[in-house]
MARBA-3410 file (N, C-alpha, C, O; in Angstrom, 1 decimal):
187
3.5,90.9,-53.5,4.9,90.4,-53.5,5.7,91.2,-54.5,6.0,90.9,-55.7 ~ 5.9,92.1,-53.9,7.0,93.1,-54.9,8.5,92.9,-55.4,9.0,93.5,-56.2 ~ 9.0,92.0,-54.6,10.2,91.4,-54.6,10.7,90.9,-56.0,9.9,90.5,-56.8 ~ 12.1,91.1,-56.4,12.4,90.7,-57.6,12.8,89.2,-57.5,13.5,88.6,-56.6 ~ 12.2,88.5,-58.7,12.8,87.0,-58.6,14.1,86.6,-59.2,14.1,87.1,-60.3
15.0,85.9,-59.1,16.3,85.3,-59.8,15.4,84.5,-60.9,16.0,84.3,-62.0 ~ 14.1,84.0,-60.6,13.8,82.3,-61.5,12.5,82.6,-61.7,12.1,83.6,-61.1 ~ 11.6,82.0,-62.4,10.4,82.1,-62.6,9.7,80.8,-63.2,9.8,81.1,-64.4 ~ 9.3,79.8,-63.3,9.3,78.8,-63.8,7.9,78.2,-63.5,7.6,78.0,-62.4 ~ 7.1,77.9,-64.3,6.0,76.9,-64.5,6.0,75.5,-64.6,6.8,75.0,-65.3
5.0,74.9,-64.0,5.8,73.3,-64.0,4.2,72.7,-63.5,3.2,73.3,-62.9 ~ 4.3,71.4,-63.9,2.8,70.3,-63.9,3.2,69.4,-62.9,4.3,68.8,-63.0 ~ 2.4,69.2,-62.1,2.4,67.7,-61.2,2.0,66.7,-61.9,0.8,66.9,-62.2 ~ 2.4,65.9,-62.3,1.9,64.7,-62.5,1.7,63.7,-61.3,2.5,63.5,-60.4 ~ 0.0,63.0,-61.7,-0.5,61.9,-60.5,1.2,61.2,-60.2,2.0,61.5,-59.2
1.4,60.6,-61.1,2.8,60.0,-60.3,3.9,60.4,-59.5,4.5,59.6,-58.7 ~ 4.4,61.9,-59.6,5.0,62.9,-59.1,4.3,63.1,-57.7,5.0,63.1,-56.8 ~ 2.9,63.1,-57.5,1.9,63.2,-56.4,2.1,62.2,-55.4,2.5,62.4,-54.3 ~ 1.8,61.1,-55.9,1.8,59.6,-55.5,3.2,59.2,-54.6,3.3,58.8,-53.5 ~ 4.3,59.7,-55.6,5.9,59.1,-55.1,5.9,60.4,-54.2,5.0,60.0,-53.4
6.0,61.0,-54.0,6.5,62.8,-53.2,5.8,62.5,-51.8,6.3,62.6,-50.7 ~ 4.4,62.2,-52.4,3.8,61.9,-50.5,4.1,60.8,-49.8,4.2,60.7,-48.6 ~ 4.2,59.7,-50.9,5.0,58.6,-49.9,6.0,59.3,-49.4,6.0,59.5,-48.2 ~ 7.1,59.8,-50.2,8.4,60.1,-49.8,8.1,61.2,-48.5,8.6,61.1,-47.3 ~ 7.3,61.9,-48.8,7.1,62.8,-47.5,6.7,62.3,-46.0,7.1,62.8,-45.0
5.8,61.2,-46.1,5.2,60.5,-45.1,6.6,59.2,-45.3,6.0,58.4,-46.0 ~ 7.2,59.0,-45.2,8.6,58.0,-45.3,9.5,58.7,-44.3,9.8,58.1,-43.3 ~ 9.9,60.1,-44.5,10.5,60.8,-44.0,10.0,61.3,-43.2,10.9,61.4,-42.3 ~ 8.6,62.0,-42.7,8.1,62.8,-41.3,7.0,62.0,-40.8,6.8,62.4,-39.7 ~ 6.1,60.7,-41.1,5.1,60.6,-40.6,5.8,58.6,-40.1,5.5,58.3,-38.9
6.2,58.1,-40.6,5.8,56.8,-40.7,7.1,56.2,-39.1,7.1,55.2,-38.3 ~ 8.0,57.4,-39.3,9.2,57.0,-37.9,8.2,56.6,-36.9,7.9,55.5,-36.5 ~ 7.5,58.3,-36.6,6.7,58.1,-35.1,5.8,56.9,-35.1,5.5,56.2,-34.1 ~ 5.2,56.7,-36.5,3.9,55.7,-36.3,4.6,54.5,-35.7,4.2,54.0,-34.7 ~ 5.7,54.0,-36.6,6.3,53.0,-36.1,6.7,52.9,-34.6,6.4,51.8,-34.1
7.1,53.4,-34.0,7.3,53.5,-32.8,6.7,53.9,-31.5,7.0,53.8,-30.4 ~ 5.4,54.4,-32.2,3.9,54.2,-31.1,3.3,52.7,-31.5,3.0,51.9,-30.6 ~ 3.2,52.5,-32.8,2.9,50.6,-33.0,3.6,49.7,-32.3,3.1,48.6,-32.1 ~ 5.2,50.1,-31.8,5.8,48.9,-31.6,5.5,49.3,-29.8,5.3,48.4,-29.0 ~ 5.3,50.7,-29.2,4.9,50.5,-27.9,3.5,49.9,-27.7,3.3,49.4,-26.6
2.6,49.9,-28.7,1.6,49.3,-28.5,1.5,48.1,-28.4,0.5,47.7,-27.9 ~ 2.5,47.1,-28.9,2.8,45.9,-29.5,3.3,45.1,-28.0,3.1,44.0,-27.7 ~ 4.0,46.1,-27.1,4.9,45.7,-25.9,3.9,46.2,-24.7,4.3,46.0,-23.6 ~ 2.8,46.8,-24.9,2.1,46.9,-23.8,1.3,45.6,-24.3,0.8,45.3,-23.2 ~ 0.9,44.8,-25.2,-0.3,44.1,-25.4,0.5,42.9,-24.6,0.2,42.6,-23.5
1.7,42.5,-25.5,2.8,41.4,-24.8,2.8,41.7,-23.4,3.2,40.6,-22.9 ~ 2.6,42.7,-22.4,2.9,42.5,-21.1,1.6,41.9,-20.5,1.5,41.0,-19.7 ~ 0.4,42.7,-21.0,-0.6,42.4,-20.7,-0.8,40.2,-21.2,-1.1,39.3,-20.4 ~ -0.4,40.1,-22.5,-0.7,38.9,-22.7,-0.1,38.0,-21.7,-0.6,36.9,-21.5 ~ 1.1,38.4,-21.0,1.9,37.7,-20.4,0.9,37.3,-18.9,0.6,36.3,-18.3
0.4,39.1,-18.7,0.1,38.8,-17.1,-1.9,38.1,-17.5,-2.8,38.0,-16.7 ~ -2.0,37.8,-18.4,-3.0,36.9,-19.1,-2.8,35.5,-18.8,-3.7,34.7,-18.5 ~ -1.9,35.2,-18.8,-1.4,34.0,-18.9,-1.4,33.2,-17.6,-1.6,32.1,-17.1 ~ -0.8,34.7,-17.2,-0.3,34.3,-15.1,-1.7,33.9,-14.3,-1.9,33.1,-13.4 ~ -2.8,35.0,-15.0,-3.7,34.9,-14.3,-4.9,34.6,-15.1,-5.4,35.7,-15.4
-5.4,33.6,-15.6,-6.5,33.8,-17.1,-7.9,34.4,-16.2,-8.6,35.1,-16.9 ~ -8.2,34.4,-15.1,-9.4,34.9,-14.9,-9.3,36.4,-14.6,-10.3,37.0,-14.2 ~ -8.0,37.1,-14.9,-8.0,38.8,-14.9,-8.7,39.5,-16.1,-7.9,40.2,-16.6 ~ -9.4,39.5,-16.4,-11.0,39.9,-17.5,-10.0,41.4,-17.6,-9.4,41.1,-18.7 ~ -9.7,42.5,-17.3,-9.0,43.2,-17.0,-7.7,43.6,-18.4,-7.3,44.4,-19.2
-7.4,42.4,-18.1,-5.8,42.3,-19.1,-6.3,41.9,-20.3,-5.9,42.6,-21.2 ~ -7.2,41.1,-20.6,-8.1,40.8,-21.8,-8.3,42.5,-22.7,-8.0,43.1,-23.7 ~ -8.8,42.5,-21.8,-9.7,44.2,-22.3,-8.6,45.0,-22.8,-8.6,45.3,-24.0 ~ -7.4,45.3,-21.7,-6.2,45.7,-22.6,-5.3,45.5,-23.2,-4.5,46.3,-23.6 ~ -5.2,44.0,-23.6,-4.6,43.6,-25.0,-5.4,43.8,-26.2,-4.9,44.0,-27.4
-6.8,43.9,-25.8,-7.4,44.3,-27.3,-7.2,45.9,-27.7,-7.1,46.3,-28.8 ~ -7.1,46.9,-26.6,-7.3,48.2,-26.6,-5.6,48.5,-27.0,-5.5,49.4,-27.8 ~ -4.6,47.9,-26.7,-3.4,48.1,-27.3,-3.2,47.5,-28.5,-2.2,47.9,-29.0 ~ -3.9,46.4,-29.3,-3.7,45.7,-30.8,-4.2,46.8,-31.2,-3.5,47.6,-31.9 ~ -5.6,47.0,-30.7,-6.7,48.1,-31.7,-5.9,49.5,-31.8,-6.3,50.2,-32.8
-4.9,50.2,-31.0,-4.1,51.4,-31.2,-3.2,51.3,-31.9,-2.9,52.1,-32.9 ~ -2.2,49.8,-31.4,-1.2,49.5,-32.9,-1.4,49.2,-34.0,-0.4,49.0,-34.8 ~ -2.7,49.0,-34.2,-3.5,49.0,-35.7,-3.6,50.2,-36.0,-3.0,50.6,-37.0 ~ -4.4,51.0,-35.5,-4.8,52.5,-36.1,-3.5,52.7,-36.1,-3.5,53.1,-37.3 ~ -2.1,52.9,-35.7,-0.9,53.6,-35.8,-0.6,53.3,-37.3,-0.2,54.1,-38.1
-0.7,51.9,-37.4,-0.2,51.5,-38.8,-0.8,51.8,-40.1,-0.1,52.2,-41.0 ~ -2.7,51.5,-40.0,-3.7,51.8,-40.7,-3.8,53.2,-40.6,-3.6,53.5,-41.8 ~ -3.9,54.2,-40.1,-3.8,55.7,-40.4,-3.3,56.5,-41.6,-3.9,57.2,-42.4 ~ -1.8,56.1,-41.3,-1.4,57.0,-42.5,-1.2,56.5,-43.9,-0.7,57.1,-44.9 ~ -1.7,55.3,-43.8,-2.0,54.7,-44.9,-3.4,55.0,-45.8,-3.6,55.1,-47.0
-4.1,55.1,-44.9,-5.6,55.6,-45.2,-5.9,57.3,-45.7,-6.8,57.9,-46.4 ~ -4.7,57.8,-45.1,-4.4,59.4,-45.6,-4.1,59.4,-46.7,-4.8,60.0,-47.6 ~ -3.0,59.0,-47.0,-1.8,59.0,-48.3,-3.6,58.3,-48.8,-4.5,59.1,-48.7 ~ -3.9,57.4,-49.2,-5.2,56.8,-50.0,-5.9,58.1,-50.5,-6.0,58.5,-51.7 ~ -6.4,58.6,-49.5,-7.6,60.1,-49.7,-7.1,61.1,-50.4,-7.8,61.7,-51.3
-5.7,61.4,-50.1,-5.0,62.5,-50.9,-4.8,62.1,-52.3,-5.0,62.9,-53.2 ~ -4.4,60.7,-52.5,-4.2,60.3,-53.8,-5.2,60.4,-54.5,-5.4,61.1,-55.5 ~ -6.3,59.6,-53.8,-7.6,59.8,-54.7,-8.4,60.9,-54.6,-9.5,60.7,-54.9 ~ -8.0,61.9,-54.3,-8.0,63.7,-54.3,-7.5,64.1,-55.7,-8.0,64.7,-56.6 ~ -6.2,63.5,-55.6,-5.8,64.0,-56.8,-5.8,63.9,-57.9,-5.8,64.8,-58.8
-5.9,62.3,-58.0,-6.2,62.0,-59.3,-7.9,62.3,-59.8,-8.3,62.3,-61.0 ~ -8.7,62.6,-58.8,-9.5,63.4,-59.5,-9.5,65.1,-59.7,-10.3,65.9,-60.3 ~ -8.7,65.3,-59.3,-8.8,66.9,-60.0,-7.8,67.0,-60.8,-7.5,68.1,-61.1 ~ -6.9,65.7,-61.5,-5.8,65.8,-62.5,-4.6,67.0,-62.2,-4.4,67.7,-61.3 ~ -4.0,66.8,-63.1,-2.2,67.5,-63.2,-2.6,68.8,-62.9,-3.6,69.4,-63.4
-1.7,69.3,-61.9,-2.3,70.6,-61.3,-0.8,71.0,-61.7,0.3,70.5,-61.5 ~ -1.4,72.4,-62.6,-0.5,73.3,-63.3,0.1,74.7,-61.6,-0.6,75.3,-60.8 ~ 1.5,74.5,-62.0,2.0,75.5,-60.4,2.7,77.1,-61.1,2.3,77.6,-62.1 ~ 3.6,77.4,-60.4,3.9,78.8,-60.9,5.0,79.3,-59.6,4.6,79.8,-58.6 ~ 6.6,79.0,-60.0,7.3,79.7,-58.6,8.1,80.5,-59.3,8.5,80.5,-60.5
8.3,81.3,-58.2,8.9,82.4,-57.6,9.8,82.5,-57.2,9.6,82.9,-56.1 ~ 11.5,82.3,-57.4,12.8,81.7,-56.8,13.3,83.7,-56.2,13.4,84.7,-56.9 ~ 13.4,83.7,-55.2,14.2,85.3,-54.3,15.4,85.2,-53.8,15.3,84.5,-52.8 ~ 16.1,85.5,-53.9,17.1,85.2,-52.9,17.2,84.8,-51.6,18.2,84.6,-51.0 ~ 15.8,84.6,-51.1,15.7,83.5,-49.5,14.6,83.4,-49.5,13.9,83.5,-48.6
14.4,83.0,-50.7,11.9,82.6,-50.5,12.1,82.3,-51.8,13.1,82.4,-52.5 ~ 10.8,81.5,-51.8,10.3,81.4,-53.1,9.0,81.4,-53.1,8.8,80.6,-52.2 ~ 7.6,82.0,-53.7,6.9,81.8,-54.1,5.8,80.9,-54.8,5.8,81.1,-56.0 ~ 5.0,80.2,-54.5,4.6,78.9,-55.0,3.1,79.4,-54.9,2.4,79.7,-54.0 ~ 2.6,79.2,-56.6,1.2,79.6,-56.7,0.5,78.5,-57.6,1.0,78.1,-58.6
-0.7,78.2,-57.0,-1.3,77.1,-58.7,-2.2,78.3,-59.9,-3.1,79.1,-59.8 ~ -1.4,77.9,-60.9,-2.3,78.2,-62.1,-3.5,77.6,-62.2,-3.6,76.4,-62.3 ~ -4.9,78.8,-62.1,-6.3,77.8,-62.4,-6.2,77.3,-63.9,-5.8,77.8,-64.9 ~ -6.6,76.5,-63.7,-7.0,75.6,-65.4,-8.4,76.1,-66.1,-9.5,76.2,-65.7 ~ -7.9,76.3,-67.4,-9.2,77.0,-68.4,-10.2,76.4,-68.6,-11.2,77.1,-68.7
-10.1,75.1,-68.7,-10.8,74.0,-69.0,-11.6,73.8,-68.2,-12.7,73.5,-68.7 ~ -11.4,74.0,-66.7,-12.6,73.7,-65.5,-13.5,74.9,-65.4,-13.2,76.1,-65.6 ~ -14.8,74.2,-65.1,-15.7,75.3,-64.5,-15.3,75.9,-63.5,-14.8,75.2,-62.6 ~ -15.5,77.5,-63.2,-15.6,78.0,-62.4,-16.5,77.3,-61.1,-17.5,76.6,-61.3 ~ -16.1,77.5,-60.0,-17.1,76.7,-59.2,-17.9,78.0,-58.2,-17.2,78.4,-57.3
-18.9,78.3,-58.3,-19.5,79.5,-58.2,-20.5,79.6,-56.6,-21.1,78.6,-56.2 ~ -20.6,80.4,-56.2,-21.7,81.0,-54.8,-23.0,81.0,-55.6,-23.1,81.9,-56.3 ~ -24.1,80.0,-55.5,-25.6,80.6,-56.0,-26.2,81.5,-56.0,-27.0,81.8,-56.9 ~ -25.9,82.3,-54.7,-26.2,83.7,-54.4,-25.8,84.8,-55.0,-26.6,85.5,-55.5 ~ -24.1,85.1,-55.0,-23.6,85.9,-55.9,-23.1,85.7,-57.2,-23.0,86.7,-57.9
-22.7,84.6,-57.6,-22.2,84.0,-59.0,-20.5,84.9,-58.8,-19.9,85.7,-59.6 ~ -20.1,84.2,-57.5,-18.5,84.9,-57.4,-18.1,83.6,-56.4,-18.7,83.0,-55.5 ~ -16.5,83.3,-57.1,-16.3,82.4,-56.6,-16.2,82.7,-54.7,-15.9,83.8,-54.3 ~ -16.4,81.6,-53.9,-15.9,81.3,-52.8,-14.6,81.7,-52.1,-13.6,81.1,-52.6 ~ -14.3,82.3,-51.2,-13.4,83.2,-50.6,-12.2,82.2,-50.3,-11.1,82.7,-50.4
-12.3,80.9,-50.1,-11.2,79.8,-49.8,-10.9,79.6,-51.4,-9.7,79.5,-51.6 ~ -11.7,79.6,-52.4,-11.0,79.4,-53.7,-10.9,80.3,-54.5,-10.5,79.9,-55.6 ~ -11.2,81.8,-54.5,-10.8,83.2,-54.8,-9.3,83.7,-54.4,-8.6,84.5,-55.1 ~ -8.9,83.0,-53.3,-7.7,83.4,-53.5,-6.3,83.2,-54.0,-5.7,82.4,-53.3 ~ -5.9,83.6,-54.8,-5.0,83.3,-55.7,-3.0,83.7,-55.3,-2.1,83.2,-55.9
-2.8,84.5,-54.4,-2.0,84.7,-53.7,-1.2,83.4,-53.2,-1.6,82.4,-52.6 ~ 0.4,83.8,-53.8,1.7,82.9,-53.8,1.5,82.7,-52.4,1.1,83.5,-51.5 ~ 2.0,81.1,-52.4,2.4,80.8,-50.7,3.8,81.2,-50.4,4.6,80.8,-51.3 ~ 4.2,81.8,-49.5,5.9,82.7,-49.5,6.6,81.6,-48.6,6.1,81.4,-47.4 ~ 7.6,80.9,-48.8,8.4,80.2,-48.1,9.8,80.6,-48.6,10.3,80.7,-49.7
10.3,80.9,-47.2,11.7,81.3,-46.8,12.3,80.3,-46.6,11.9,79.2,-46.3 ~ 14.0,80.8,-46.8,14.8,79.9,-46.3,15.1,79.7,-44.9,16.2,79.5,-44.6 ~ 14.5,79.7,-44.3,15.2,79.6,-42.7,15.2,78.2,-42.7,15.0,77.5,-43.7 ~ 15.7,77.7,-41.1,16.4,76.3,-40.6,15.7,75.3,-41.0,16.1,74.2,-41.2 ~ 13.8,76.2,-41.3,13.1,74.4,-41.0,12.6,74.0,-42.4,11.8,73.1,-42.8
13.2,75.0,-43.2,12.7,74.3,-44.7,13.9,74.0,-45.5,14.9,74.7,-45.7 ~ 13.6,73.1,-45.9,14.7,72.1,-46.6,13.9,71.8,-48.1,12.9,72.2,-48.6 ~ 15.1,70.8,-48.7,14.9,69.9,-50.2,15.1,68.9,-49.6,15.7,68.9,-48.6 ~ 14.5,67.9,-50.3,15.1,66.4,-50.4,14.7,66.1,-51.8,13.5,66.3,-52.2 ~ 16.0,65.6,-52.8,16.1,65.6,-53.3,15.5,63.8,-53.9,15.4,63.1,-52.9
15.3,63.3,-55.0,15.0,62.2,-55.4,14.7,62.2,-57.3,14.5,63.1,-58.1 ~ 14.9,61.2,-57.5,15.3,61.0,-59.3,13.9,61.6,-59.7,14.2,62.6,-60.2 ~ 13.0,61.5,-59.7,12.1,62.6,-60.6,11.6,63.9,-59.8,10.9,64.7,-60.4 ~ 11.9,64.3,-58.5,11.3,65.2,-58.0,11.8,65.9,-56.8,12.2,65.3,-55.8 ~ 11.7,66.8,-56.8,12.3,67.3,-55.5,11.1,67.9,-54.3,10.5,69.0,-54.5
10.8,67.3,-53.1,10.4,67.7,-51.9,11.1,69.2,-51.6,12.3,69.4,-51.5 ~ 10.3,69.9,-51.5,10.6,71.2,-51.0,9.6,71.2,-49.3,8.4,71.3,-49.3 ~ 10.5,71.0,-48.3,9.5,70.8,-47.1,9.6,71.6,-46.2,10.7,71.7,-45.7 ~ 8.5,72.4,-45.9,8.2,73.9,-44.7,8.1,72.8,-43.4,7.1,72.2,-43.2 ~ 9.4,72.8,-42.4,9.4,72.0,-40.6,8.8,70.3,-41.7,9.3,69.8,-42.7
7.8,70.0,-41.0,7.5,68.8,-40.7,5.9,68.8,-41.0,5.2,67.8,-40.6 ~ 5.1,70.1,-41.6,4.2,70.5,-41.3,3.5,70.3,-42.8,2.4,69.8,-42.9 ~ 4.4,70.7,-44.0,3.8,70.9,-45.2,5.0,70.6,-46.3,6.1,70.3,-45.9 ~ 4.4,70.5,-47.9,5.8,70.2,-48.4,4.8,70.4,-49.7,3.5,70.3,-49.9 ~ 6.1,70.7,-50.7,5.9,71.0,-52.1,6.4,70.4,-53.4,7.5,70.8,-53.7
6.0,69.7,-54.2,6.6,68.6,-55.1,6.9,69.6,-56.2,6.2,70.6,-56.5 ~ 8.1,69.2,-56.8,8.5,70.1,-57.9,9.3,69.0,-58.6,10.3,68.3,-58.3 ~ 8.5,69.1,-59.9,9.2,67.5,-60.6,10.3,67.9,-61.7,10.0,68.7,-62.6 ~ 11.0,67.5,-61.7,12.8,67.5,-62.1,12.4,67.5,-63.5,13.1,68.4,-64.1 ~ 11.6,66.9,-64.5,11.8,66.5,-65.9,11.7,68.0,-66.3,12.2,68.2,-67.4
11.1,69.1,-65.8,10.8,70.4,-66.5,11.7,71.6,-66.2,11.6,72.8,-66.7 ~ 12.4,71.1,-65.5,14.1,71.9,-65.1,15.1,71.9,-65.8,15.2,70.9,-66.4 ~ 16.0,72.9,-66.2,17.0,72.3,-66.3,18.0,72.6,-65.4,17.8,73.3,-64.4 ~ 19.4,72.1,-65.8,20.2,71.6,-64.4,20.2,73.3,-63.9,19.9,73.6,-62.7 ~ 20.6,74.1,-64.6,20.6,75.5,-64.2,19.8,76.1,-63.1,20.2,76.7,-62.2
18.2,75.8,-63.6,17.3,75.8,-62.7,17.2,75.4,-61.1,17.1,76.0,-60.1 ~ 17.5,73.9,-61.4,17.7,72.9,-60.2,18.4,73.9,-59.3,17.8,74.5,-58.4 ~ 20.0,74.1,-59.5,21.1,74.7,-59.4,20.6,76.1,-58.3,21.3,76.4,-57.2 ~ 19.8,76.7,-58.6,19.2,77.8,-58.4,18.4,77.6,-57.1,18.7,78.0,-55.9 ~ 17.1,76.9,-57.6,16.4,76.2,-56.4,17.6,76.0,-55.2,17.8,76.7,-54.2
18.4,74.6,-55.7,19.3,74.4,-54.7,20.0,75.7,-54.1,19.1,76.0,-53.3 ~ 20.6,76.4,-54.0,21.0,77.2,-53.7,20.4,78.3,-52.5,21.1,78.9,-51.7 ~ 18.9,78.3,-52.7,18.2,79.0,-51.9,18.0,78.4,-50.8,18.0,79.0,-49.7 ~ 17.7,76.5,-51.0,17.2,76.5,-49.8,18.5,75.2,-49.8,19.2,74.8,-50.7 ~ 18.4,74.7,-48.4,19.4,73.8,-47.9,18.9,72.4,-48.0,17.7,72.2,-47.8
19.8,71.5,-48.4,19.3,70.0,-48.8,19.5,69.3,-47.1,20.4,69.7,-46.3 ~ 18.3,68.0,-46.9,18.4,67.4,-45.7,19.8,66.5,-45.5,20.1,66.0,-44.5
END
């Protein structure tokens, strides 16, 4: 990445920064659709319950009122159970130190390894693993589908609907912010 940066800036996730950012992420991209495959699930069980009613010995409608509760369950229970795993992802590998890159239409976003952790090593070669050897900025542009959403401790930086980047406000200053904003476009 040969490119010259306007910004350079180092900055810590904190668990709570982690915590609030993925709700906020899953608030904004994940929880619309769930809700509205739950509530078709909710209106196919109701039709079925109804034609339940009309006919109690249709064995049939039974079967798919439970197969429509049991999907509008998993719609609701899913991404709840996600946001869970990631959380408790994170809070065991603690405050993950980052490192961006502000360009005039990208930015750069890399994690600093921490000194403190063991290397986590191949038995074979005593070199790290090719998924965690690589150290290379993730490059996000400004085009249409990546946006900010902004909020009181942190700012959502989100690539479409696919991925997103927490960048927490207390280690900015407005200048900074100012900058960020500028590159990329707020929702």
């Amino acid at each position: 990445m040969e490119e010259k940066y306007i910004l350079e800036k180092e900055y810590t996730i904190k668990f709570e920064d982690f915590r609030d950012g993925y709700t906020a992420y899953q608030k904004k991209f994940v929880y619309t659709k769930s809700y509205i495959f739950m509530a078709l699930f909710i209106v196919i069980a109701v039709i079925y319950i109804i034609a339940a009613v009309k006919d109690p010995s249709n064995t049939m409608a039974y079967v798919l009122i439970f197969i429509s509760l049991a999907l509008g369950f998993r719609e609701w229970y899913n991404p709840r159970k996600i946001r869970r795993m990631y959380i408790d992802t994170f809070r065991e590998i603690g405050e993950l130190k980052n490192k961006i890159g502000i360009g005039e239409n990208f930015a750069d976003i890399s994690t600093i390894p921490d000194e403190n952790v063991e290397k986590i090593t191949d038995e074979e070669e005593n070199e790290l693993p090719d998924e965690l050897s690589n150290s290379e900025p993730i490059r996000i542009s400004s085009s249409d589908s990546t946006k900010i959403l902004e909020y009181d401790k942190f700012i959502l930086l989100c690539v479409g609907k696919e991925s997103f980047h927490i960048i927490p406000k207390q280690e900015w200053t407005a200048d900074e912010l100012k900058t960020l904003r500028s590159v990329f476009s707020e929702v």
